[in-house]
C-alpha positions, 0 to 999 in steps of 0.5 A: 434858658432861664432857670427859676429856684423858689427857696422856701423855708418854714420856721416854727418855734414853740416856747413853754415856759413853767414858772413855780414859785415857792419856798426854794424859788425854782424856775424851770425853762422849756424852749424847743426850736424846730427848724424846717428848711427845704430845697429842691433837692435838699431837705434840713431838719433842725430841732434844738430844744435845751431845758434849764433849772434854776434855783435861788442861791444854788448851782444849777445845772444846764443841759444843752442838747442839740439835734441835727437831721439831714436828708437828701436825694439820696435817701442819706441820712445823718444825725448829728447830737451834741449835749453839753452840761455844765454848772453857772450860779444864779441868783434870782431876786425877782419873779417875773420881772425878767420875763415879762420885760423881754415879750416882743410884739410881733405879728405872728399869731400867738397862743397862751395858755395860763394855769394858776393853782394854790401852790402859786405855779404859773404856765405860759405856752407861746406858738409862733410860726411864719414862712419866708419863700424867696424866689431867685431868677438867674440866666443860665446858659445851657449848650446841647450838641447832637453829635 
């Protein structure tokens, strides 16, 4: 008996990205992370979204937040939260010289959305997602008596 699992996962990661530059030079950073895997009879969902808030010259504060949800046949569930704050000094010395050095070119569709006003805010969003399926075929050897 030859048994086949398929192993599909389906990733989707949405970055927002919300630049203000203004007299006091703060940038706040959006990231949610959402990770879908499943499996026959398993099922994970992962979501790690954390937002942090710069200031130039100050210390800002750093919120991590991570959120675990599984579920199974059996109808469990779990969730696991964890959220740690804690304090780094950062000095910003330039505007988009940092982000923009690190865009990856990849293949993924992309979405970006651009919003200029006067107080010189600036708004990225960027969508990607891709599905990986593995198929992995193994011999099994399965015994049946009738009594």
């Amino acid at each position: 008996l030859v048994c086949a699992r398929t192993h599909v996962r389906t990733y989707i990661q949405a970055r927002t990205h919300a630049h203000t530059h203004e007299r006091a030079h703060t940038r706040t950073h959006a990231h949610t992370y959402t990770h879908a895997h499943t499996h026959a009879r398993t099922q994970h969902t992962y979501t790690h979204a954390h937002t942090h808030t710069r200031a130039r010259t100050h210390v800002p504060t750093h919120v991590h937040t991570r959120t675990h949800i599984h579920t199974n046949s059996r109808a469990r569930r779990r969730v696991r939260t964890h959220a740690q704050t804690y304090r780094r000094k950062y000095i910003l010395a330039c505007t988009y010289r940092h982000e923009r050095a690190r865009t990856p070119t990849h293949t993924y569709p992309r979405t970006h959305a651009h919003a200029h006003t006067c107080t010189h805010a600036h708004t990225c969003t960027r969508t990607r997602t891709y599905t990986r399926e593995r198929t992995h075929t193994y011999p099994r050897t399965h015994i049946h008596t009738n009594s």
